[in-house]
N, C-alpha and C positions, 0 to 999 in steps of 0.2 A: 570539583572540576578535574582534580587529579586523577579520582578512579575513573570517571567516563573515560577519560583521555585512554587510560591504561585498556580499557573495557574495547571503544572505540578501535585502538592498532591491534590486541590480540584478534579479534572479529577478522580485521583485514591481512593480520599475518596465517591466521588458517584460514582464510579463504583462499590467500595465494596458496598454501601451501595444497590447498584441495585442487584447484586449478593443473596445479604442475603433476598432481599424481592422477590425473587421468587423462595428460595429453597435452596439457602447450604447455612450451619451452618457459624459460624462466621469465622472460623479459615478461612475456604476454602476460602468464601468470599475476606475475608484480601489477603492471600495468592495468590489469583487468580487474583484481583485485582491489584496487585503489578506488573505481569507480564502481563496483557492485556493491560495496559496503555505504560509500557515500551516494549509492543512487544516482549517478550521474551520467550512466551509461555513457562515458565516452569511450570509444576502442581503436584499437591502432590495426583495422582494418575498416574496412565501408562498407563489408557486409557482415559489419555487425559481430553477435555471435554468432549468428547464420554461416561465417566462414567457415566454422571449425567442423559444421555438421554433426556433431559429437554430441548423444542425448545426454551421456554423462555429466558434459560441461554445462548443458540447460539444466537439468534437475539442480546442479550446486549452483550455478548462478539465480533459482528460482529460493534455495532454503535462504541464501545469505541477503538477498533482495528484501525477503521478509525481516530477516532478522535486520537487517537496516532499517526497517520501514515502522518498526516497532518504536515506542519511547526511552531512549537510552536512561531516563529518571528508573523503569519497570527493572533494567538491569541494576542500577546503583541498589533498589530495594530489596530485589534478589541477593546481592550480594553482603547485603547488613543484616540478612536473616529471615525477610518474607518470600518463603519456595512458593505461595503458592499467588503471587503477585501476576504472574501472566493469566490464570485463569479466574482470576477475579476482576480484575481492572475492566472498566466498561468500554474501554477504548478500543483494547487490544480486542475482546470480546466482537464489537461494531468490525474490527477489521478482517476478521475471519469469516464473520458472517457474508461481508460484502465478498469476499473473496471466492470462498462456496458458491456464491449465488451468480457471480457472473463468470465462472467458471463454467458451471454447468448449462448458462445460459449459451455464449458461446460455445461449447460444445455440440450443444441440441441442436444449434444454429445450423453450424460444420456439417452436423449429420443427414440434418434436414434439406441442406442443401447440396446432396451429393458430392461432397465433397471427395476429392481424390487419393485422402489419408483414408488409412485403417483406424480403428478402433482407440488402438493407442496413440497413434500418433496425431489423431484430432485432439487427443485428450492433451498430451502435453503440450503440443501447441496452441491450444487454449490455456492452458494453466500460465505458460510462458509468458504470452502476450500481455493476459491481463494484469499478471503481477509488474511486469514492464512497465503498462500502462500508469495501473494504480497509483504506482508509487512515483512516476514521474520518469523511469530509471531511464528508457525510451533505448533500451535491447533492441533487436528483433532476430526472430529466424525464418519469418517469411514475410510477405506485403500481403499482410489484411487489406491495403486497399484493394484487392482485387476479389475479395471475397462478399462485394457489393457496398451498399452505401449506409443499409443499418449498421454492420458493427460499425465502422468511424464514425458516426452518430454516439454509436453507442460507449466508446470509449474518449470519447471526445467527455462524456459526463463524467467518466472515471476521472480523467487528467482531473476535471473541477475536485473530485473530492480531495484523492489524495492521502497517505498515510496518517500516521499515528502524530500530532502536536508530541514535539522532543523529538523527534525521529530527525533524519536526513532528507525525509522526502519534499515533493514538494504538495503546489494543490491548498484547499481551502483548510484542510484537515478533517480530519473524522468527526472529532471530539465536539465540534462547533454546530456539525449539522445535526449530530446526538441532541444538544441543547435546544438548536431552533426547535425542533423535531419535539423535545418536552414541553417547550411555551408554547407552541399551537397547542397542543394535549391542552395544556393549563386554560390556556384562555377557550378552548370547548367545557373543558368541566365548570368555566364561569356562566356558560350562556347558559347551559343547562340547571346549575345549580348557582343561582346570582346572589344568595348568601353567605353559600360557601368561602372556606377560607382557604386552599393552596398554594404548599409550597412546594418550588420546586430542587431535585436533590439529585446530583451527578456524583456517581463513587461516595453514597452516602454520605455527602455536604450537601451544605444548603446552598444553592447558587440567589448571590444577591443580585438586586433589579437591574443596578449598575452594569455589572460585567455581562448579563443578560444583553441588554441595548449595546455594549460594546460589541458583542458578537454579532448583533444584525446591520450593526455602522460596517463592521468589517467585511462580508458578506456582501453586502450591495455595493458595498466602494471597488473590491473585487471585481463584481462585474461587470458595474460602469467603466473600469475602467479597462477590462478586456474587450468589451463591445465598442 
């Protein structure tokens, strides 16, 4: 608990300290800093990061969003000697791919729809949003609602997923729809092969049936009780 903690305020004392070297004062820095780490996107303005119009200050509120959004255990392990824990772990793995994918997807979007950014600037405004989104952090530097009604459809699913389980974010978690996402698998290779034996195995363990069903109790309780 001691090293996350220590793990945890270093993350948030170089964020502030990236903050203040490309443009806001100390206060904001501090202050912005506190909640890009913990994902909590509160800021001591109303529009957001959007005030500062500063790409500099999106791209580092985009690295350290991530790095919040990650499992702080993937740091602990890092730090007791497994370097290559981020690219192994199937979580972290799931969170990059989601990330990729609706990055681009949004982007294609922006483009497709004439939008009135250049090249680059769809792009990091795509990137921005959705790591915002994903991870719960709820940034902005523009109103996607006005960009039509699929993306907030489409991000609306994001808010459901959600970052990494251990992480700051919020959402259903990765790791959970990774699971469900194996037991449909499993129960197809049953209908198909109904003698067959399968198990099923997350970061190379064996997930027992128990925590299986506890992940679809949690899931649907989730939704029922957001709907």
């Amino acid at each position: 608990t001691l090293i996350i903690s220590i793990i945890y305020l270093t993350l948030t004392f170089v964020c502030g300290i990236a903050y203040w070297s490309v443009g806001m004062n100390v206060f904001d820095s501090v202050a912005h800093s506190m909640t890009t780490i913990a994902t909590g996107g509160f800021s001591t303005y109303s529009d957001s990061i959007g005030y500062f119009q500063n790409p500099k200050i999106e791209i580092i509120s985009i690295i350290f969003i991530i790095l919040g959004s990650l499992p702080f255990i993937a740091y602990l392990k890092f730090v007791k000697g497994d370097k290559k824990i981020f690219f192994k772990d199937a979580q972290i793995k799931g969170l990059i791919y989601i990330l990729i994918f609706s990055i681009l997807f949004i982007f294609i979007y922006l483009i497709l729809s004439n939008s009135e950014f250049d090249f680059f600037e769809n792009l990091r405004i795509s990137t921005f949003n959705v790591v915002s989104v994903l991870s719960g952090t709820g940034y902005v530097t523009a109103d996607f609602s006005s960009w039509g009604k699929f993306p907030l459809i489409f991000f609306l699913f994001l808010m459901f997923i959600g970052g990494c389980a251990g992480s700051t974010t919020c959402g259903i978690k990765i790791f959970r729809f990774q699971i469900l996402g194996l037991f449909i698998l499993n129960q197809l290779k049953k209908l198909v092969y109904p003698r067959g034996v399968f198990s099923i195995k997350y970061n190379n363990e064996k997930i027992s049936n128990s925590f299986i069903y506890s992940i679809m109790t949690f899931i649907f309780i989730y939704f029922f009780i957001f709907f």
